[in-house]
C-alpha distance (Angstrom), angle and dihedral (degrees) to the residues before:
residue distance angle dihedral
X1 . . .
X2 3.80 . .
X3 3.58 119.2 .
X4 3.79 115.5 -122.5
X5 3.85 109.2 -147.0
X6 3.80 112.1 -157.4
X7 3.93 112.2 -144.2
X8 4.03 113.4 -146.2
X9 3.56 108.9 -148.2
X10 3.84 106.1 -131.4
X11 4.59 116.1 -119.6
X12 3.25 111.1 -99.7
X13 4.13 112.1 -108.8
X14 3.59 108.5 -101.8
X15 3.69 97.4 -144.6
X16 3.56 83.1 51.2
X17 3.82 89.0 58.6
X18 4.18 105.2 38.1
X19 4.05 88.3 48.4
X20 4.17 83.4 56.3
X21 4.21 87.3 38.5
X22 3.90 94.1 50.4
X23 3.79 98.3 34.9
X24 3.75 87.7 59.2
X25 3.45 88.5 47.9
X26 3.27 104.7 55.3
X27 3.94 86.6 49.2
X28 3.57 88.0 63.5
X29 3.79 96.0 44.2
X30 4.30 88.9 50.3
X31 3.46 87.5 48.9
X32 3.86 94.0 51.7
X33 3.58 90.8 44.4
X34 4.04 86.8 58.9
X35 3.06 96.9 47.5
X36 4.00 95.8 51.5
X37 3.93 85.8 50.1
X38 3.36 95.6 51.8
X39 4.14 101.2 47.4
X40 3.53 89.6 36.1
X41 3.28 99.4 -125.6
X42 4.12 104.8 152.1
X43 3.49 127.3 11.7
X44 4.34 126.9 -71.1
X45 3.75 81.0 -96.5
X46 3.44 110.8 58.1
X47 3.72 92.3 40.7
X48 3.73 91.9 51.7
X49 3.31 93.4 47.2
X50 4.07 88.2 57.1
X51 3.49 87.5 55.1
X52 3.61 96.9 55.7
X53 3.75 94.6 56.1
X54 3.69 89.2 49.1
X55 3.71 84.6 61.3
X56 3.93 89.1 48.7
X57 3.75 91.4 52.1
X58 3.80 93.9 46.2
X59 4.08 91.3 54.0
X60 3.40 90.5 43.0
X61 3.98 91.6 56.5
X62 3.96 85.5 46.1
X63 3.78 94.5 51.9
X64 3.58 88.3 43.6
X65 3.61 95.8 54.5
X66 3.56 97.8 58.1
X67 3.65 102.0 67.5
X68 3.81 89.0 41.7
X69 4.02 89.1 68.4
X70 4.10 83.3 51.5
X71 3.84 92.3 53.8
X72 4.16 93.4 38.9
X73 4.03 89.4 49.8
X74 4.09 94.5 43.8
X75 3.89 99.4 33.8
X76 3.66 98.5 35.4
X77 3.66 84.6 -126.8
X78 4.03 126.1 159.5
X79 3.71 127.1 -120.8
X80 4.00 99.1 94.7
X81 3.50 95.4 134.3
X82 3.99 89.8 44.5
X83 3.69 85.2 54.8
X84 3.87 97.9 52.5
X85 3.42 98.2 36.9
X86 4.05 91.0 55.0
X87 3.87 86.4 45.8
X88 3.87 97.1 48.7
X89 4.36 93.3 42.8
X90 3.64 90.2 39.8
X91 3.71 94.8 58.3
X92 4.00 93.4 32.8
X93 3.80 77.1 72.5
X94 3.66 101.6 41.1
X95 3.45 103.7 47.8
X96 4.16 110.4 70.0
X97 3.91 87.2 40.0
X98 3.96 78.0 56.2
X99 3.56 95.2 47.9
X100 3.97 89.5 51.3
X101 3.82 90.1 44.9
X102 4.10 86.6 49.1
X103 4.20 87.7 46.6
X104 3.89 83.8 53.8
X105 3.08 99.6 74.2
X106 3.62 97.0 43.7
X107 3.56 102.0 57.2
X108 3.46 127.9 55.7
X109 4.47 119.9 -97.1
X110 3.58 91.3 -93.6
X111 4.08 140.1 128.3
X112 3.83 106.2 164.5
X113 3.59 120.6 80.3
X114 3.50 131.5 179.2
X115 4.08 141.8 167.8
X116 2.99 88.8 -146.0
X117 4.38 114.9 45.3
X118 3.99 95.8 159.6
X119 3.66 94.3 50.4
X120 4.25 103.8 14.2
X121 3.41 119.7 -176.3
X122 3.97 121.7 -95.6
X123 3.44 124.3 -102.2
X124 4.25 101.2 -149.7
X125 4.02 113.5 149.6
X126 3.79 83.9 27.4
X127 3.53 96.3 53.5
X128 3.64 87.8 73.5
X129 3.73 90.1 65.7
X130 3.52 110.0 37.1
X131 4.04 126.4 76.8
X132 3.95 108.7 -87.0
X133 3.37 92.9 -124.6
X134 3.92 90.2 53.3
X135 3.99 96.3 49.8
X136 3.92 101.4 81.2
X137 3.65 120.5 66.9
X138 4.30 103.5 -100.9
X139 3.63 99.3 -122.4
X140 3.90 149.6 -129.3
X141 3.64 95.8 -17.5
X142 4.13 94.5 49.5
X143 3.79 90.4 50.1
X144 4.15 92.7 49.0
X145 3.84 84.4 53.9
X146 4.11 91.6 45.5
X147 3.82 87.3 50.7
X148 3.27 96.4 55.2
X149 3.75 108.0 40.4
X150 3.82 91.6 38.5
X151 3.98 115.6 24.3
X152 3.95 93.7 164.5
X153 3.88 91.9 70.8
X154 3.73 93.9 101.5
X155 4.33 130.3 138.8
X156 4.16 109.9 -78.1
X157 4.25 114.2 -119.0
X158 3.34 112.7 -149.9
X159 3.39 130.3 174.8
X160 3.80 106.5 -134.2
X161 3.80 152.3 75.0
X162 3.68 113.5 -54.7
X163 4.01 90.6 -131.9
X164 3.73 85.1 49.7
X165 4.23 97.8 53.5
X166 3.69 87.8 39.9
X167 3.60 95.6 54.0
X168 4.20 86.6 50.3
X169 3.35 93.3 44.5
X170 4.14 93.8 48.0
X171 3.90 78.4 50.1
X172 3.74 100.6 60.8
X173 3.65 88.7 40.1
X174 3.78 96.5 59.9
X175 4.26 88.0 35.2
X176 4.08 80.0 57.6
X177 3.99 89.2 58.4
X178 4.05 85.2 -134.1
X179 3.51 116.4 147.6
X180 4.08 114.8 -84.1
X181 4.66 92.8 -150.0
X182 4.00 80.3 163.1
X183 3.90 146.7 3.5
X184 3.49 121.9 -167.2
X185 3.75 126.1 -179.9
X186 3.60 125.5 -163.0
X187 3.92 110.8 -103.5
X188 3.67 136.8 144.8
X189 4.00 111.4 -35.0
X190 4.00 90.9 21.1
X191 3.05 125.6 109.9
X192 4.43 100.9 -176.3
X193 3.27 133.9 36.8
X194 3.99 104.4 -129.6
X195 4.00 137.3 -168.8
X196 3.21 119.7 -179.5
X197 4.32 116.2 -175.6
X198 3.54 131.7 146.1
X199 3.86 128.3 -130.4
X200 3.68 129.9 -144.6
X201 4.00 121.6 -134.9
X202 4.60 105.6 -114.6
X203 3.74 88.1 -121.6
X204 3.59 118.2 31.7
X205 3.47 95.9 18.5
X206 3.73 93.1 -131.3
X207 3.84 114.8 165.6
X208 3.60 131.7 -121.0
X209 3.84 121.7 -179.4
X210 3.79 126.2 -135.2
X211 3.77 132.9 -166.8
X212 3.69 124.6 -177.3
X213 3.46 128.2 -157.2
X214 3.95 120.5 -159.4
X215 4.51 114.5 -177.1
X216 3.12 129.0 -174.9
X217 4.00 112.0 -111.1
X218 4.00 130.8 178.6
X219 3.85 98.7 -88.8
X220 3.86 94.5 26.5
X221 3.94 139.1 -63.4
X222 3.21 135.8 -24.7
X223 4.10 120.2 -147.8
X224 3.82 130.2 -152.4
X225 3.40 128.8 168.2
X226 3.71 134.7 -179.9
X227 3.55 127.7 -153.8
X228 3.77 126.7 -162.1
X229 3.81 144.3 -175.2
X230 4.32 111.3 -132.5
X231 3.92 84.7 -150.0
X232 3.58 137.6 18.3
X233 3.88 147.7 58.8
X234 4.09 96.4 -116.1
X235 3.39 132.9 27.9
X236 4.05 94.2 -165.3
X237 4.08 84.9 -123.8
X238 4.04 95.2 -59.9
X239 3.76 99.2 130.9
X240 3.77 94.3 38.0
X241 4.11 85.7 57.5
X242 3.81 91.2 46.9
X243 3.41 91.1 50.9
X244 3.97 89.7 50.3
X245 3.73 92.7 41.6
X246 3.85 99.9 53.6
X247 3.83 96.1 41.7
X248 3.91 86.6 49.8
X249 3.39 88.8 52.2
X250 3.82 99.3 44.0
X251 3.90 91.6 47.2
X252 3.84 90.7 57.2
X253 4.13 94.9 43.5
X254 3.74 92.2 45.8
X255 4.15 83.2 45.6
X256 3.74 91.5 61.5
X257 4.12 109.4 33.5
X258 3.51 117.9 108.5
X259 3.57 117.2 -107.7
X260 3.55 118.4 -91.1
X261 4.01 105.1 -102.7
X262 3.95 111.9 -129.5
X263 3.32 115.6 -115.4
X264 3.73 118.9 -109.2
X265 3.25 115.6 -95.5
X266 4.65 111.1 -103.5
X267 3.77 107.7 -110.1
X268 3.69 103.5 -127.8
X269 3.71 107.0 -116.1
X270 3.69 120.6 -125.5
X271 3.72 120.8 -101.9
X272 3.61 112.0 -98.4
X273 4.03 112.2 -99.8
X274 3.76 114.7 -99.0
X275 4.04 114.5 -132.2
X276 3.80 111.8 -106.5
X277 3.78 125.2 -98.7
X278 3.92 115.0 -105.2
């Protein structure tokens, strides 16, 4: 008779399993704290503070998996695919909050940027719904830092109408799906054109406000814009690159519109015939 060899399957590892268990948690706990940010339903805090323990969790499930592949290749144990998969989700969430933590310490500690640091532009409807302490531009020792780190963020010439660059800048605003808070044109009494609008972050969804100031000049406009953070110490460059981007962008729409046609001149109408004398 034929032998029948019974085959015990080997346990699973159980570091092998918990790094799988907690990486998927803390997936589900970063993707709560996104969503909390983004519909505003608690405070900056609290939803940060979700974030960080989803980063906790994910290291944990890294650490974790590492002795699991010790146990797996000395036992003989299952659980490989536990293992890698708590590896490869715990770093999926570890790396870009690396990358920002890297950028920190590149760039200098500030979130308030600003063409234009000796005369900024205003925050006004937006001042309603930032922090008071965040609503006037910092200072002296912000725009030394901006200078330094980003010496391209300088007022936009353009040669054309204010109405016109307005108008185009309005445009790319709106085409940017930020937040329009308040459009102003310029008009009798006003001296700037202003737009102020605030921009949300692709992941988290945090939001940064933007105003942008267009003046008349004596061949043209000139633009400036200022883009801040409502919360935080860094911004990991994002409102310096907005700044850059829109300008860019404005520069090279203005460049190509056609030139505003004057308006013919009103013929003046005759005065009205006066009945004759009997």
């Amino acid at each position: 008779m034929a032998r029948r060899i019974r085959l015990i399957d080997e346990p699973e590892s159980r570091l092998a399993a918990w790094s799988r268990r907690l990486a998927l948690f803390a997936l589900a706990v970063a993707a709560l704290s996104i969503i909390i940010v983004r519909s505003g339903l608690l405070e900056i805090v609290p939803a940060l503070t979700t974030f960080a323990a989803a980063l906790v969790f994910a290291a944990l499930a890294v650490l974790l998996s590492l002795p699991a592949y010790v146990v797996i290749w000395r036992q003989g144990r299952t659980g490989l695919g536990s293992a890698i998969s708590g590896m490869l989700l715990g770093l999926l969430l570890l790396v870009y909050p690396a990358y920002l933590g890297y950028k920190a310490t590149k760039l200098p500690p500030i979130s308030d940027i600003t063409t234009d640091p000796g005369n900024p532009p205003r925050f006004d409807t937006l001042a309603r719904q930032r922090p008071p302490e965040r609503v006037a531009y910092p200072g002296a020792a912000t725009a030394q830092m901006q200078q330094k780190a980003y010496p391209d963020v300088v007022p936009l010439q353009v040669n054309a109408p204010v109405k016109t660059t307005y108008d185009i800048a309005l445009a790319l605003v709106t085409k940017r799906k930020w937040h329009v808070a308040d459009a102003r044109p310029p008009g009798p009494g006003r001296r700037d054109a202003i737009i102020e609008a605030t921009a949300r972050t692709p992941i988290m969804g945090f939001r940064d406000d933007v105003v942008i100031r267009v003046s008349a000049t004596a061949d043209g406009a000139r633009v400036d814009m200022r883009s801040a953070s409502r919360y935080g110490l860094y911004d990991f460059g994002a409102n310096a690159t907005r700044v850059r981007s829109l300008l860019e962008d404005l520069d090279d729409a203005v460049g190509s519109a056609p030139e505003p046609r004057p308006e013919p001149a009103k013929k003046p109408q005759p005065a009205p015939k006066r009945p004759p004398k009997r």
